[in-house]
N, CA, C and O of each residue as an XYZ file, in Angstrom:
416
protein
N      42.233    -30.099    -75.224
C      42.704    -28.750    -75.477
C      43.861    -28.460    -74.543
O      43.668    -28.431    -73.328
N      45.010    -28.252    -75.048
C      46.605    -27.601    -74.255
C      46.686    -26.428    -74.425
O      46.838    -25.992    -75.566
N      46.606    -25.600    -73.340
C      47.613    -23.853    -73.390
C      48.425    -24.108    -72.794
O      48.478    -24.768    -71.756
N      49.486    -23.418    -73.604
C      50.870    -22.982    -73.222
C      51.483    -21.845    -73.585
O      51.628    -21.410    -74.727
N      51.900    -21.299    -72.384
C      52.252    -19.881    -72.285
C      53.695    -20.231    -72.112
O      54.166    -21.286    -71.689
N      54.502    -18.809    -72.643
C      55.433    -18.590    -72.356
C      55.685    -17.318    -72.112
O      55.458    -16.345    -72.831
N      56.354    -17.389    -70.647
C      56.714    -16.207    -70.391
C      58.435    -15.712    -69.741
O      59.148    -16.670    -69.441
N      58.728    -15.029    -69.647
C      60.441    -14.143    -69.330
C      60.223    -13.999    -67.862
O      59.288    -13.317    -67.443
N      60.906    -14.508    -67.204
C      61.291    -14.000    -65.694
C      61.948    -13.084    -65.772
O      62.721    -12.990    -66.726
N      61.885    -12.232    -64.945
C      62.151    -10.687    -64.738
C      63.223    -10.722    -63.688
O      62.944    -11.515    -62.789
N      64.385    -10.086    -63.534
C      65.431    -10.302    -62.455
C      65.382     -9.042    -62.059
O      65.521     -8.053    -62.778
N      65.081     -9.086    -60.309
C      64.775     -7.966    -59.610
C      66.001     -7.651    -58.880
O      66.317     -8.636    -58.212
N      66.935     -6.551    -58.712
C      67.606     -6.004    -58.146
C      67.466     -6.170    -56.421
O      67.309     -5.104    -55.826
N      67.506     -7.268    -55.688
C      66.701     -6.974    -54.522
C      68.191     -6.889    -53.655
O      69.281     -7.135    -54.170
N      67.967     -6.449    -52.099
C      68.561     -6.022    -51.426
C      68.587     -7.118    -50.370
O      67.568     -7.149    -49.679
N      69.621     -8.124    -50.057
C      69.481     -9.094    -49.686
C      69.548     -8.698    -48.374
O      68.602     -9.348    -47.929
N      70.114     -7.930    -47.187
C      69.718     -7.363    -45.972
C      68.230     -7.179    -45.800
O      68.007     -7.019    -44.600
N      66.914     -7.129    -46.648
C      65.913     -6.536    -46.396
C      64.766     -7.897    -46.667
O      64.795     -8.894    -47.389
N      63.815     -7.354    -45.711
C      62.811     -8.677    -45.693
C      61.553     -8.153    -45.337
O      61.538     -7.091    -44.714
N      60.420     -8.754    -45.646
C      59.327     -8.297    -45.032
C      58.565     -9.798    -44.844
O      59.032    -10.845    -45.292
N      57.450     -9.699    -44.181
C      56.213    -10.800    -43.732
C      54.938    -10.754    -43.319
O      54.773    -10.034    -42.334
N      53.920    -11.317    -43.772
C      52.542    -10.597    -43.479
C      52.381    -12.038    -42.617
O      53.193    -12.923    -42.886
N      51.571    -12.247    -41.802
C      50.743    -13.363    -41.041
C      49.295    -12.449    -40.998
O      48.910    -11.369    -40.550
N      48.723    -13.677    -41.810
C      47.170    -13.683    -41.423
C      46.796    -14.840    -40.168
O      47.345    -15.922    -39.960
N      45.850    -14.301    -39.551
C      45.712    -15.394    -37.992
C      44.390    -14.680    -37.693
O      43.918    -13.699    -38.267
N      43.805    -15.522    -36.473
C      42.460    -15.476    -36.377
C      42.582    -14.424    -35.153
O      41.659    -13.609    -35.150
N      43.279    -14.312    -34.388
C      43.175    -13.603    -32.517
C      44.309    -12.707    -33.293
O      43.770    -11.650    -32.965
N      45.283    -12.331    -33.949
C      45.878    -11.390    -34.212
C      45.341    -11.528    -36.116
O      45.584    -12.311    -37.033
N      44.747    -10.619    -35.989
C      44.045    -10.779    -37.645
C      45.289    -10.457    -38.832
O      45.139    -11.091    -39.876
N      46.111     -9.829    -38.788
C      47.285     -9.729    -39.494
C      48.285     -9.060    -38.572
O      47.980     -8.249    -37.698
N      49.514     -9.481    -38.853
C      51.019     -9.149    -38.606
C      51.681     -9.089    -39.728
O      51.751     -9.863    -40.682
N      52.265     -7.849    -39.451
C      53.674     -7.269    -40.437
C      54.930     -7.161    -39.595
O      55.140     -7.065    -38.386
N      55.616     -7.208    -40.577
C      57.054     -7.190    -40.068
C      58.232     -6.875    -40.987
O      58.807     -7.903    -41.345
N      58.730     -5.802    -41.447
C      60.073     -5.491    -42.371
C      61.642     -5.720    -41.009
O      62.016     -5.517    -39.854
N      61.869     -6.081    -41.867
C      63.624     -6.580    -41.183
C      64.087     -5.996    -42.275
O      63.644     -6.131    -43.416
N      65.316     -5.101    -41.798
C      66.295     -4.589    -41.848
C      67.272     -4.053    -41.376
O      67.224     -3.252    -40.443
N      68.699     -4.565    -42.183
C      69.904     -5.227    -41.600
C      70.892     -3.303    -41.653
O      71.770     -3.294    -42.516
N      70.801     -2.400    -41.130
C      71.583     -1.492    -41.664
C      73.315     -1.938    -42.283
O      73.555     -3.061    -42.728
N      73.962     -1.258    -42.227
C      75.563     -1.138    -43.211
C      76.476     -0.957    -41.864
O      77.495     -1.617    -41.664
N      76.120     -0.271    -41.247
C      76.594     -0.102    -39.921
C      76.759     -0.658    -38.874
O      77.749     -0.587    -38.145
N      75.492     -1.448    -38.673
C      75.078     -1.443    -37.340
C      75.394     -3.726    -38.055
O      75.427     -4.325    -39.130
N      75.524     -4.049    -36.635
C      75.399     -5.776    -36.832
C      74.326     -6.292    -36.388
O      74.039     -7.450    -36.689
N      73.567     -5.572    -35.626
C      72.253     -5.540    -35.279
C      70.896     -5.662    -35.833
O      70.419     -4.543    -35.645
N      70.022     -6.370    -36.397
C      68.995     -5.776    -37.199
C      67.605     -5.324    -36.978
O      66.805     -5.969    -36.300
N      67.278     -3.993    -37.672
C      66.292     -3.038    -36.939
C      65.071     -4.211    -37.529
O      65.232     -5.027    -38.437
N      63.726     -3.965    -36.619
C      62.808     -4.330    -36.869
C      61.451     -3.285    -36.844
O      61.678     -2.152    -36.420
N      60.622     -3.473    -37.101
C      59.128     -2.630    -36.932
C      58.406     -3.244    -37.195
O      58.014     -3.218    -38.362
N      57.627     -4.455    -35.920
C      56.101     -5.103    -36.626
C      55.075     -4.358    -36.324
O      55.005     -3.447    -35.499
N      54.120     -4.865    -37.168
C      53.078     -4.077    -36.571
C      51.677     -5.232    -36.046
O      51.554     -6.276    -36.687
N      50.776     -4.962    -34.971
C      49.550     -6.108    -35.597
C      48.484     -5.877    -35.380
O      48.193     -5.593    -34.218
N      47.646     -5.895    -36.209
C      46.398     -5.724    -35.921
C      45.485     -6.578    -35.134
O      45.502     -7.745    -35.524
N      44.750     -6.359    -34.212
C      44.120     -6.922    -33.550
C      42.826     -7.812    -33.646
O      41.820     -7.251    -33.211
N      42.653     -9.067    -34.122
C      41.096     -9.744    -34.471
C      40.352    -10.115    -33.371
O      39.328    -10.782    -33.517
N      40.778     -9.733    -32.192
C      39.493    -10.232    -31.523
C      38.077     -9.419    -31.348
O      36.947     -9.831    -31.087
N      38.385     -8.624    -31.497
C      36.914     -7.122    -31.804
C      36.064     -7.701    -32.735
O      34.854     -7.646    -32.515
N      36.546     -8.335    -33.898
C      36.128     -9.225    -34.979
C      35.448    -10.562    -34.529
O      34.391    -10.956    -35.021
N      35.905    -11.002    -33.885
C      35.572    -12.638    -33.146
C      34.113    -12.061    -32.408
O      33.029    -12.349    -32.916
N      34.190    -11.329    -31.324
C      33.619    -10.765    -30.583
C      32.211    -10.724    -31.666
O      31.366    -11.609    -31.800
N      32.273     -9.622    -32.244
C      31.056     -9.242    -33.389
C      30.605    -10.268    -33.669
O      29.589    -10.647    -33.087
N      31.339    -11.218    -34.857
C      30.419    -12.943    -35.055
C      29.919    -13.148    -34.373
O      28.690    -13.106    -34.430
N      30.745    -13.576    -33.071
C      29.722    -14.220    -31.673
C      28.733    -14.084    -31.714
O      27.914    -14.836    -32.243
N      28.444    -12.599    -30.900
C      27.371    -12.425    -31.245
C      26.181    -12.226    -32.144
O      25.032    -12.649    -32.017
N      26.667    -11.564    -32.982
C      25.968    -12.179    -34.661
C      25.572    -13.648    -34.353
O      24.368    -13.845    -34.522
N      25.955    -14.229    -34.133
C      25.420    -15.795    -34.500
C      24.982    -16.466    -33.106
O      25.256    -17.664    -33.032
N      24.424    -15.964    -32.121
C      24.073    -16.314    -30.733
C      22.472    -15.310    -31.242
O      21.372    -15.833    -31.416
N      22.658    -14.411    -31.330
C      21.628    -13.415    -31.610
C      20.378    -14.180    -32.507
O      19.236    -14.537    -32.218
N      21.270    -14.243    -33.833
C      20.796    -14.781    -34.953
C      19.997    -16.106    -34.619
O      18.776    -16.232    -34.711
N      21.019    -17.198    -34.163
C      20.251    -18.476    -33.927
C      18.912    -17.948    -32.896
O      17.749    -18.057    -33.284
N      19.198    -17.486    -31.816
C      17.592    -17.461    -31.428
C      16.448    -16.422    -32.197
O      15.254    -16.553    -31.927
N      16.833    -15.565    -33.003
C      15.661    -15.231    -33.811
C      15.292    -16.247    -34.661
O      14.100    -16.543    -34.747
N      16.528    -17.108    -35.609
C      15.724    -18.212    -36.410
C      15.256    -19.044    -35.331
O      14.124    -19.213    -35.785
N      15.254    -19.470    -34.626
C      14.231    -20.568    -33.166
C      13.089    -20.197    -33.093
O      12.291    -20.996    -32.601
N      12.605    -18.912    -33.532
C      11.540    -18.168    -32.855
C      10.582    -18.470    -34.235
O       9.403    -18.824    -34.242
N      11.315    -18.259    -35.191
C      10.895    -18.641    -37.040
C      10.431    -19.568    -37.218
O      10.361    -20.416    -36.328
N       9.913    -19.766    -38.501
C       9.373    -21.183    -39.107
C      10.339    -21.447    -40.090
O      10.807    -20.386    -40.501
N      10.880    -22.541    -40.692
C      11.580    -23.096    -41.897
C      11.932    -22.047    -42.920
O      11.030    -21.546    -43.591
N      13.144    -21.698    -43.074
C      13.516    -20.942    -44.376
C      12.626    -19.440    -44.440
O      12.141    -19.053    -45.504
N      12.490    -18.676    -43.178
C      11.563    -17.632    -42.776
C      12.572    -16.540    -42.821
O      13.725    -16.958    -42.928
N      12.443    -15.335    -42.771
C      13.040    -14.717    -42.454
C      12.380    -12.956    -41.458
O      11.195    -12.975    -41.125
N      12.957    -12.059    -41.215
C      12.178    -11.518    -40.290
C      13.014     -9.804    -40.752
O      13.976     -9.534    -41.471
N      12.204     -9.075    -40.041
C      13.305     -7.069    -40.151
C      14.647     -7.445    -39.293
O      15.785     -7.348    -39.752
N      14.455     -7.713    -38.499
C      14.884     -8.030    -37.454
C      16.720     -9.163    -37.521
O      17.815     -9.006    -36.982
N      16.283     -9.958    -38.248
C      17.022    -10.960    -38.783
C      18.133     -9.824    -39.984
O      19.355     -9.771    -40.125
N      16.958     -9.036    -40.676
C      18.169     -8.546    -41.765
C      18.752     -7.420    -41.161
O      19.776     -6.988    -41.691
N      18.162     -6.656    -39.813
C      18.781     -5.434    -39.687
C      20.361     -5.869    -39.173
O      21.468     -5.420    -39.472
N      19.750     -7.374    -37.907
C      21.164     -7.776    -37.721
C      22.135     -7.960    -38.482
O      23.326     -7.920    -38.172
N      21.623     -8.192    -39.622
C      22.660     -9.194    -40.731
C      23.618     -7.512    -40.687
O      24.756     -7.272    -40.283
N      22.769     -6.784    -41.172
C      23.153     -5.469    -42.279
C      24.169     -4.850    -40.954
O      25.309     -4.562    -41.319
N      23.911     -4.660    -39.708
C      24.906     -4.261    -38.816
C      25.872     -4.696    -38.700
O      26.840     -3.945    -38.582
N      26.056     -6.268    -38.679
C      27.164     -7.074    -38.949
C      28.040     -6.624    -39.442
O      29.142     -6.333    -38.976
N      27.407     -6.466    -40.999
C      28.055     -6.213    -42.028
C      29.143     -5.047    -42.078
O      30.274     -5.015    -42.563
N      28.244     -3.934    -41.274
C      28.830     -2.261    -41.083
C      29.853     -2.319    -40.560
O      30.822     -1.735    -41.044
N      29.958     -3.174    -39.205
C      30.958     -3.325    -38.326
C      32.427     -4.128    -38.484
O      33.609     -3.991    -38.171
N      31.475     -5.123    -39.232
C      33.173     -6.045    -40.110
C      33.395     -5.481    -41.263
O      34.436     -5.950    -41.724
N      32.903     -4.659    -41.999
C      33.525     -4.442    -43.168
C      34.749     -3.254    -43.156
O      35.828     -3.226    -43.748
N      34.109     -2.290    -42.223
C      35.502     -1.202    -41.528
C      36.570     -1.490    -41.029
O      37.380     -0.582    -41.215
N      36.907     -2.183    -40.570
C      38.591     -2.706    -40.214
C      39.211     -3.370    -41.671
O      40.396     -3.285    -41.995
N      38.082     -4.091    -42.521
C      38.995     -4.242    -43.363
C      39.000     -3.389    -44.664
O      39.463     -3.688    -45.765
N      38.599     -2.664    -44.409
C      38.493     -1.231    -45.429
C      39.917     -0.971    -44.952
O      40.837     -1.094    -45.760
N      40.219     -0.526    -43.355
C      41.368     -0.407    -43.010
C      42.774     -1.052    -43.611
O      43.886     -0.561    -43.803
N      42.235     -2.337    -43.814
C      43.324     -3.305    -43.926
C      44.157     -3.300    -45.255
O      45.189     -3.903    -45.546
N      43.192     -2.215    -46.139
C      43.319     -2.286    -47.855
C      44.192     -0.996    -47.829
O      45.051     -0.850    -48.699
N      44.032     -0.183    -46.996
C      45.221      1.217    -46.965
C      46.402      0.678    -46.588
O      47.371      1.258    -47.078
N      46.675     -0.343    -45.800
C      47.756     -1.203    -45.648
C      48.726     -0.968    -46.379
O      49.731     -1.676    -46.316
């Protein structure tokens, strides 16, 4: 079985002075950056911005230092309140920065 699509490239008016860049990274969880060249100036303005991942790192850690010694304490494929409340806090705490990250 072959699909084949065809489709029209679209030609965008772009502004060749102007640029932008996202970096995803683990210790700086994202970086932005727009470059732009003003008409005036020979100089070009910048504004990065970055968000910070180690607050994030931090949380796992412990999440998973925590975690391993409650499963130690367990029997095979066990699970405990304790085990899920951690999980579910985890969860609370990493999922808010990147709630943040989606207003972006």
């Amino acid at each position: 079985m072959e699909v084949v699509y065809e489709k029209c490239e679209k030609q965008y008016d772009l502004e060749k002075n102007r640029c932008a860049s996202i970096d995803i990274g683990l210790n700086n969880l994202a970086t932005f950056s727009c470059r732009r060249q003003p008409k005036l100036l020979r100089v070009p303005e910048s504004n990065p911005r970055v968000i910070n991942g180690r607050p994030l790192k931090s949380i796992n850690q412990y999440y998973n230092k925590i975690k391993s010694l409650l499963q130690s304490e367990l029997r095979e494929n066990q699970s405990s309140l304790r085990l899920k409340k951690l999980m579910l806090k985890r969860e609370f705490k990493i999922n808010a920065p990147i709630r943040v990250l989606h207003l972006v």
